[in-house]
C-alpha positions, 0 to 999 in steps of 0.5 A: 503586447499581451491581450488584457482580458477584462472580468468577465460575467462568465461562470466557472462551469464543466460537463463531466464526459465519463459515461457510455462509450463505444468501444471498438477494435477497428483490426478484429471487428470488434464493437460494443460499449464500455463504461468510462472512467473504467477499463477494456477488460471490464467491457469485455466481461460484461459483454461475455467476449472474454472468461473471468481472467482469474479464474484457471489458467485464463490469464493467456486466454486474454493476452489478445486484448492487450496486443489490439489497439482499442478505441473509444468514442461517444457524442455530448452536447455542449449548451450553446453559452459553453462557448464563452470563456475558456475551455479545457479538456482534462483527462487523467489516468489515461492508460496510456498510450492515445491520440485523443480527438475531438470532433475528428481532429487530434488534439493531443497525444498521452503517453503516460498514466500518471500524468493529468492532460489539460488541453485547451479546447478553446475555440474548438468546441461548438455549440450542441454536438460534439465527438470525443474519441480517445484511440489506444495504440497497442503499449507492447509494439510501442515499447519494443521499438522505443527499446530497439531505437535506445543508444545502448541496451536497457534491461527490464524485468523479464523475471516478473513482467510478461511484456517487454521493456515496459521501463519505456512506457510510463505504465503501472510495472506490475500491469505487465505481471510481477511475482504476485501479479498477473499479466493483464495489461489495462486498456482505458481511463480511470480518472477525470474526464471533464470539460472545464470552463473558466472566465479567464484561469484554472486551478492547476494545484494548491498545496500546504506547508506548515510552520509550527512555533510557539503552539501556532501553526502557520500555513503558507498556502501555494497556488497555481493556476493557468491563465489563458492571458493577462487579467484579473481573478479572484482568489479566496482561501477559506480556513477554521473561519477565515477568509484570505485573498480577494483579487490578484492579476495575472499574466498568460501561463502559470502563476503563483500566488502564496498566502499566509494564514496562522492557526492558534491553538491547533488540534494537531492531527496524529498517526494512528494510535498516537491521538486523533486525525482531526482534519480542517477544511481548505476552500479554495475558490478561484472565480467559481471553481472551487476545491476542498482539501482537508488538511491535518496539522501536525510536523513531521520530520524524519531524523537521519543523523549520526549516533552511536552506531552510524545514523539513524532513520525514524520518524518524528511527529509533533516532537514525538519518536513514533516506531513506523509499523505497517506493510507495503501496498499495491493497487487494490486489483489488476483490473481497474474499474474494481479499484473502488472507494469502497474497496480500498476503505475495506483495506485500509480500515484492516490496516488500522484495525491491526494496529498499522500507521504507516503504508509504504505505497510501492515503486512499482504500482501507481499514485493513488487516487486522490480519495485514497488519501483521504482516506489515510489522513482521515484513518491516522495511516502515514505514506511512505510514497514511492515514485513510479519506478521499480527493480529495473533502470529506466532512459534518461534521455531529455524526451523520457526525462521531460515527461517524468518531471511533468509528472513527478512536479504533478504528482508532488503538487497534487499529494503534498497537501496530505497530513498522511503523506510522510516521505517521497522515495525515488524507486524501489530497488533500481540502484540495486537492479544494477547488479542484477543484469548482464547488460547493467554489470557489464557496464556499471559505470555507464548504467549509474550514470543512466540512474543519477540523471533520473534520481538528481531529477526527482531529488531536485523537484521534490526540492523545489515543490515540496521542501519541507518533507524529505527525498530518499533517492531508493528503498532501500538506502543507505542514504543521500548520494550513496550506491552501495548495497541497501540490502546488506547493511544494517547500520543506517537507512533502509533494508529489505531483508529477503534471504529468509525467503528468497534463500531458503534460510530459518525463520531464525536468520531474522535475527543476525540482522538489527535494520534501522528501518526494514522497509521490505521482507516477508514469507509467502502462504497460500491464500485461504481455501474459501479463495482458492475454491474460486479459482480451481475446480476440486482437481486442482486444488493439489500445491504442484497442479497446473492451475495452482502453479499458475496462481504462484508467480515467485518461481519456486514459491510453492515448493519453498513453502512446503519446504519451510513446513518441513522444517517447523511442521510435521506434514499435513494429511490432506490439502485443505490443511497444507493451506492453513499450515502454510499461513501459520507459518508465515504469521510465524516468519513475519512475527520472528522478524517483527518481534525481534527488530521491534525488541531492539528499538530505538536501533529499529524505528520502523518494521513495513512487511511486504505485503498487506493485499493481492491484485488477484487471488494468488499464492503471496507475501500478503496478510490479506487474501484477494477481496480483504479477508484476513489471513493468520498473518494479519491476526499475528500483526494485530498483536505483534503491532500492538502499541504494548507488546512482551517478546521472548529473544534467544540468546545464548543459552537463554531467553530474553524477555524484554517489552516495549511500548509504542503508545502516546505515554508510558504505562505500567502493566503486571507480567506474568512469566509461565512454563506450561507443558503439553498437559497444559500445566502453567508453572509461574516463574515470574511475576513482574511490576513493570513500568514501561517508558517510551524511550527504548525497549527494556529487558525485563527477564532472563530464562535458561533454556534449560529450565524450558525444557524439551516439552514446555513452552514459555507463555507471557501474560501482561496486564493494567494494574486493574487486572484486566488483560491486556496481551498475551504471547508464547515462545517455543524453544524448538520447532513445533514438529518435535512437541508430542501435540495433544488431540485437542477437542476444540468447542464453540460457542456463539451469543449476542448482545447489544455489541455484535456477535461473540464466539467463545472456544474451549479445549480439553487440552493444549491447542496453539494455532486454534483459528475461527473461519467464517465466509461471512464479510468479517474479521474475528477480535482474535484469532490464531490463539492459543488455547489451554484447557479450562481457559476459554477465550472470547471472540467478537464479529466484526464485520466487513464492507457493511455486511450485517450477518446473523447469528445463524448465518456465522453458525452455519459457516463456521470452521475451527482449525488449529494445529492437531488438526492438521497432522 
């Protein structure tokens, strides 16, 4: 007969461990502190053993650190009442393989980073001084072996990861490199450390589903917690002023326990340009320990069905088609201890201030902190959430597959409480991978089996832990148990479309293909001069220098870029303006790409560019350099996402006007229809009164590409019915290379009021392209825009990560480039 514990006067308490810890490496003699939840890199830099990885060509300088075995410890003093009740020690992020002991004794093993360990201490815990130590075993020789003792041989990653067979060892892939990403390899933990105390059970998850019907909303609220032995709680649920629950039995192991609670009248919580992000608090309190979630109300489906053209792939929120537009992200740096709050909040905030409302967390990188999150349901920013598996096949034998279901069970339970989170996705391109290997082609047969173990695993948990929200098993997709080529078929589910990069193919190609959803492409540029000054010295600052090479991870990307610029652009006179042409022309890319399979809406219901931010400064698809600043792309999605927008399409011999809205309700605009000519002379053409709905986009007009012309250019100008102006864009008929550019003279002028400061350029003559830089934390209202003389165009400063700086400040470092400039 089980033990019945009876209630108990014990407090719900815990002692947080993180802190100073001693670091070692017993095999190099190694010792000296470190900083805990944090990582061995940052340890190293502070006590000045290794360079700034980033900078040069340190990142070979450091690869010792990831081929030693590291320990840490430190001593924490346990009051002496800590020893009643039950006792668990909680870790998570532990990266990745360890022996963890606590008073010299091994307590328990981890071998995954995405999993949280509750490990029970009862018993083991003595009352003043005790010992953790937490011993890291070198991942690369462990994932060798795992991979030699392997009944038949599974490829990795070799053309992105500098260490073998990580697809044995549940690590961030891209810790080991990948084509954007260094190879550092991070050593520590980065989560919760903490010493729990509960009378008799512990919360392990509490999770959310919505019922919405009839203008209420019905929130059944699932609970588990891990009792020590039979007995009884006490479990309360408080919600918008009501209170459920009271005290609940419960037998050893996990239980769970559901309540319902309905919500009249609910403000409904929405993406990002769509309507507000209110959000309720959850309490949850289970005999003093207590959790608060924030919860946002809204139903979400996603609506893959037959149509007229196959099936459709979109996104519907509390009834409403909404189009997805965003970029896919990956973790905020390679060396943790800098994944901040604060860091990713800088991010984030860019993402929406460029009109985004979807993010499409990437296969290859790592669940994000629970803030991050947060952050998204509080910002109005959905998540496409991959899980932690990307372009390579993985084991499935019961051990690994065990070990994953732990942690996808883990992962679902602690995320799907989320308003923000908006789809599980298996992996990023593993049943693509298998076309991509020797070993995997040689034997499909063998490798697709390998893959549906792992897929109908995770299929089957999301299932059953969260079965209000969809599964698609990969990105891409075309769908529920179907291997085929995502790549190429533009009929249904998912696309990543990468011939325009990766084969060297016109920015035009965007257009032979109609996605139903591009959920990755993109254009590499390299980052910003004010960046790369922070990694080179003046001699390396040349496209094919050893160091900028080593700051390119795509092999071949650097020469691509200038190729394109080839292609669109006369060549640049010096360096400093290869590197802005080459954002110009990845805005460009992005903007044709976008523009277009926006203008085919409702075929297309989500664009997701590869990719909003770098790991490390780098030479990328991102729109956001390293550190947040904004590149010429992120400028261009500002106003290529932007709820209305009017796009010009070649056709034939014609161009296409059509427009489109994305916003919460249809609008009526004036358009304005110009050919302007280098002198910067605008003809009319067409004036239209425009009522824009929400269902599709409408062709407006037709333009002969003969009426253009060799020398003129379109320009669409849209506005309310006030007059005030809302957007503004141009087409070109030819590459930019063959116009006869004019010399533009450029001015600036700054001026302050009670909203901020305000930048106002003016040409003598056509400028396109005409781009404020400042060092200063900020982004400009605009920027990358086209200048015709005698309309001048007003910028504000927006800052950045709380910067405040004056008007002398941005005066002093302001730069104008545009592209005259540059020839």
């Amino acid at each position: 007969m089980a033990d019945v514990h009876p209630r108990t006067a014990i407090d719900y308490k815990t002692i947080d461990l993180g802190g100073r810890f001693t670091l070692t490496a017993p095999e190099r003699g190694w010792r000296g502190d470190i900083h805990l939840p944090g990582d061995v890199h940052t340890a190293l830099l502070e006590a000045g053993e290794i360079p700034d990885p980033y900078f040069g060509q340190n990142e070979d300088a450091v690869a010792w650190v990831y081929k030693t075995p590291w320990t840490v410890e430190r001593a924490f003093d346990v009051p002496a009442d800590m020893a009643d009740g039950f006792l668990t020690l909680t870790l998570s992020e532990v990266d990745c393989l360890a022996t963890v002991l606590l008073n010299g004794e091994a307590i328990a093993e981890t071998q995954n980073q995405f999993i949280r360990y509750d490990i029970d201490v009862t018993g083991k815990v003595r009352p003043g001084e005790n010992t953790l130590t937490i011993a890291f075993a070198a991942v690369p020789e462990v994932a060798q072996a795992r991979a030699d003792a392997h009944p038949f041989a599974i490829p990795y990653a070799a053309m992105n990861q500098k260490v073998a067979h990580l697809n044995f060892v549940r690590k961030a892939a891209c810790h080991a490199g990948w084509d954007w990403g260094i190879c550092l390899m991070p050593i520590g933990v980065y989560g919760r450390m903490e010493l729990r105390r509960v009378p008799l059970a512990r919360t392990e998850s509490v999770q959310v589903d919505q019922h919405h019907e009839d203008g209420a909303v019905t929130l059944e609220i699932k609970t588990r917690v891990h009792a020590f032995g039979d007995g009884e709680i006490t479990l309360i649920h408080t919600f918008d002023g009501q209170e459920i629950g009271g005290s609940v039995a419960v037998k050893k192991g996990e239980n769970l326990f559901t309540h319902m609670l309905v919500v009249h009248d609910p403000e409904l919580w929405w993406p990002s340009g769509q309507g507000d992000q209110p959000l309720y608090d959850l309490r949850t309190d289970v005999d003093g320990e207590v959790t608060v979630r924030k919860i946002g109300l809204r139903k979400l489906e996603w609506v893959v069905e037959p149509d007229a053209i196959d099936h459709s792939f979109k996104c519907r929120i509390n009834g409403r088609d909404i189009t997805m537009m965003g970029a896919n992200w990956i973790p905020a740096d390679a060396i943790p201890s800098r994944i901040t709050p604060e860091t990713v909040r800088d991010l984030l905030e860019s993402a929406k201030a460029a009109n985004y409302n979807m993010l499409r967390v990437w296969g290859g990188g790592q669940y994000e902190p629970d803030w991050f999150y947060d952050l998204c349901d509080e910002l109005g920013l959905l998540v496409w959430q991959d899980f932690m598996f990307s372009c390579m096949p993985y084991p499935s034998d019961r051990a690994f597959l065990a070990d994953v279901a732990t942690e996808i069970t883990q992962q679902v339970r602690r995320l799907s409480h989320h308003a923000s989170i908006a789809l599980w996705c298996g992996d990023n391109e593993v049943i693509g991978s298998l076309n991509w290997y020797p070993e995997t082609r040689a034997n499909r047969d063998r490798h697709l089996a390998n893959y549906d173990r792992m897929s109908k695993l995770l299929s089957d948990i999301v299932a059953d832990e969260d079965p209000q929200r969809r599964f698609w098993p990969s990105s891409p997709s075309l769908g529920y148990m179907d291997f085929a080529d995502g790549w190429h078929v533009d009929t249904r589910g998912d696309m990543h479309f990468w011939d325009v990069w990766h084969s060297a193919k016109p920015f035009e190609h965007y257009r032979t293909v109609q996605p139903r959803f591009a959920s990755e492409f993109g254009f590499q540029s390299f980052t910003s001069m004010n960046v790369i000054e922070t990694f080179t010295e003046p001699g390396d600052r040349n496209p094919s220098s050893p160091v900028m090479e080593t700051h390119q991870r795509n092999d071949g990307g650097n020469a691509r870029i200038l190729e394109t610029m080839c292609r669109y652009f006369r060549f640049p006179k010096g360096f400093e303006e290869m590197v802005f042409l080459s954002q110009v022309q990845q805005g460009l890319a992005i903007k044709t790409a976008i523009e277009f399979w926006r203008s085919t809406k409702p075929r297309c219901m989500g664009t997701l560019y590869w990719q909003i931010n770098d790991i490390w400064p780098v030479a990328s698809w991102s729109s956001l350099d390293y550190g947040g600043q904004w590149k010429l792309l992120h400028y261009l999605a500002k106003r290529f996402f932007a709820p209305i927008n009017i796009v010009a399409v070649p056709e034939g011999g014609e161009i296409v006007i059509k427009g489109m809205n994305d916003g919460p309700a249809a609008t009526d605009i004036i358009l304005d229809v110009s050919l302007v000519g280098m002198d910067g002379q605008a003809n009319p053409l067409h004036r239209l009164d425009i009522s824009l709905g929400l269902e599709s986009a409408s062709e407006l007009v037709r333009v002969p590409l003969e009426a253009v012309g060799e020398d003129r250019f379109v320009l669409l100008e849209w506005r309310d019915r006030d007059g005030n102006l809302i957007g503004t864009n141009d087409f070109f008929p030819r590459a930019y290379k063959y116009y006869n550019l004019p010399a533009a003279q450029v001015s600036a002028a700054w001026h302050s009021d009670d909203t901020g400061h305000h930048l106002t350029l003016q040409s003598d003559a056509c400028a396109f392209f005409v781009t404020a830089h400042s060092d200063c934390a900020g982004y400009f209202s605009d920027n990358c825009v086209t200048l015709l003389p005698g309309r001048g165009v007003t910028l504000s400063f927006i800052p950045r990560k709380g910067a405040a700086p004056s008007l002398d400040d941005l005066q002093n470092s302001l730069r104008i480039s545009h592209l005259a400039q540059t020839y």
